[in-house]
Steps between C-alpha positions, in 0.01 A plus 500: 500500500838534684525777799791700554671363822355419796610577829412408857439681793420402825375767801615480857148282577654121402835564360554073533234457267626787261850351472336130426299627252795644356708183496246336347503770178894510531487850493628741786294729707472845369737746657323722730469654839215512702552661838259725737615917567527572874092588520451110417354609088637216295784569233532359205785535211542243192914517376478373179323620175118401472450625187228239332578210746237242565504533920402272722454614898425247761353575806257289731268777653595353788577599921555832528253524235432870425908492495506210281174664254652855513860362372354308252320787384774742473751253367258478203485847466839519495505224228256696309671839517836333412304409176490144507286349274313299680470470867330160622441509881524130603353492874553156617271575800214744425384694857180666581374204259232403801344883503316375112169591552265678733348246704383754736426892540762738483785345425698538196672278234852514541566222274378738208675766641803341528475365094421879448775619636761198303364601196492887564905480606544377140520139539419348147394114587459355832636099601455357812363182707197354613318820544215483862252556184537407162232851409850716606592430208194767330587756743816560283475696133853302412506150423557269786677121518424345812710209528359178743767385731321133483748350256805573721285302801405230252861434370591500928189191538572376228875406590400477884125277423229514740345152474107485627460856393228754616488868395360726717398884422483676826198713396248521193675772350845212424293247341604550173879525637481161670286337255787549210749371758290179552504445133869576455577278773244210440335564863104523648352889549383601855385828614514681864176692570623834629366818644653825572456720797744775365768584320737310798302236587309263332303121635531237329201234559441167308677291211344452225655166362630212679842492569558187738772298435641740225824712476423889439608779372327817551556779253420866516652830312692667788552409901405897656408391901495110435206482676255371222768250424588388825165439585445286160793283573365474827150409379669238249675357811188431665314394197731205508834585258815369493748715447402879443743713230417874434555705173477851485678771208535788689656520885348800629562394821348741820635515816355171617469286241836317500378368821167379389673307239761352747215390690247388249527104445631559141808326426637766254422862361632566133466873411682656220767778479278758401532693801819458696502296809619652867405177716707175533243285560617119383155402420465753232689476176558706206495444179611741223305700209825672360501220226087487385546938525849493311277295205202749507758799454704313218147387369345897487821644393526250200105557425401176566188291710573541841176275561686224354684449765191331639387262212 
């Protein structure tokens, strides 16, 4: 089945990544304003008809994040009440994705919340990247693609090789991340044993693996502090590897953390363009999703496999 047309729309939260997206579907932007009334209440007004479109809005839930959530959320209401068709809400970055589950008393589960919320505003299907937790994805009564940003990191090694190569997961919880890197990239699977203290600070303790005389590459889902990752590149270091290379999808990025990587013994940090970049730092690089999200829009406009992008 063939949509009626789809447009674009990027919010105020990564408007880069909106306009590469939109290169890469040769379509324009939809017209719109989006602008805040003296009080600081967000304003939104689409300028062109909506009338059974197939709309797209991308926003990372990124810093400010209740700005970045709450725009989101009234852009697709907007979308909604302008009678578009359907409105997919493709959130490169999903926030509050750490807050998943009670893991003590009295706290609450803002990840739920926040899918609640998404699908309350009107939002029809949800895309986005490398979620903290792959259950997100049943906190949300709308269907949900979440896209791995491993094959844009895989194309990078795989024209830039690591020879000698060790994978490292910085924690448990990225095992199954680095172990489909190692087998992409032909490389041995090590593990850092790590505890945390809170949600800030975390110790990292022994290797699990043997790393000596190997090159590594540590992956993880997102770079928040950089502590946990500074300390396993640090660990690596001391374990005996060569060179040290860090891979993570989503730059969160704390006050701090640029820092730790600049001093970590890693010779580079990849991230992706998920969430838009504010340091200058020559040891990190970027490297762009507009073209792997630009194929996931064409591919659920068009009613086609999205997961095929990954066979």
């Amino acid at each position: 089945m063939v949509r009626n047309r789809m447009v674009v729309l990027g919010g105020n939260a990564h408007p880069e990544l909106a306009k590469g997206v939109a290169d890469y579907l040769g379509t324009p932007q939809l017209k719109a304003s989006i602008a805040r009334f003296p009080d600081g209440e967000i304003s939104v007004k689409v300028e062109e008809d909506m009338r059974g479109a197939d709309a797209f809005v991308i926003q990372p839930t990124s810093t400010p994040v209740n700005d970045s959530l709450m725009e989101l959320l009234i852009i697709i209401d907007c979308l909604v009440r302008a009678s578009a068709s359907r409105v997919t809400a493709v959130i490169p970055y999903f926030g509050y994705a750490r807050q998943d589950r009670k893991a003590e008393g009295r706290v609450p589960i803002t990840a739920k919340l926040v899918a609640n919320l998404i699908t309350k505003a009107g939002a029809s299907r949800v895309l986005t990247i490398d979620l903290h937790a792959a259950q997100i994805q049943g906190f949300f009564d709308i269907p949900v693609d979440e896209l791995w940003a491993a094959p844009v990191f895989v194309e990078h090694f795989q024209d830039n090789p690591i020879e000698d190569l060790t994978v490292v997961s910085p924690d448990v919880g990225g095992i199954k991340m680095a172990r489909a890197y190692s087998k992409r990239l032909g490389g041995e699977l090590s593990i850092v044993d790590k505890r945390r203290i809170s949600g800030d600070q975390t110790n990292a303790y022994h290797l699990i693996g043997d790393v000596a005389g190997r090159n590594v590459l540590i992956t993880d889902d997102m770079i928040a502090t950089g502590g946990s990752i500074a300390d396993a590149a640090r660990i690596v270091k001391e374990k005996g590897a060569n060179d040290v290379y860090i891979c993570a999808t989503h730059a969160v990025f704390t006050p701090g953390a640029v820092e730790k990587l600049e001093a970590s013994p890693a010779r580079e940090v990849l991230v992706t363009d998920t969430i838009p970049r504010r340091d200058s730092s020559p040891k990190i690089r970027s490297l762009s999703v507009a073209p792997l999200l630009g194929e996931a829009i064409l591919r659920i406009h068009e009613d086609r496999s999205v997961s095929l992008l990954f066979e």
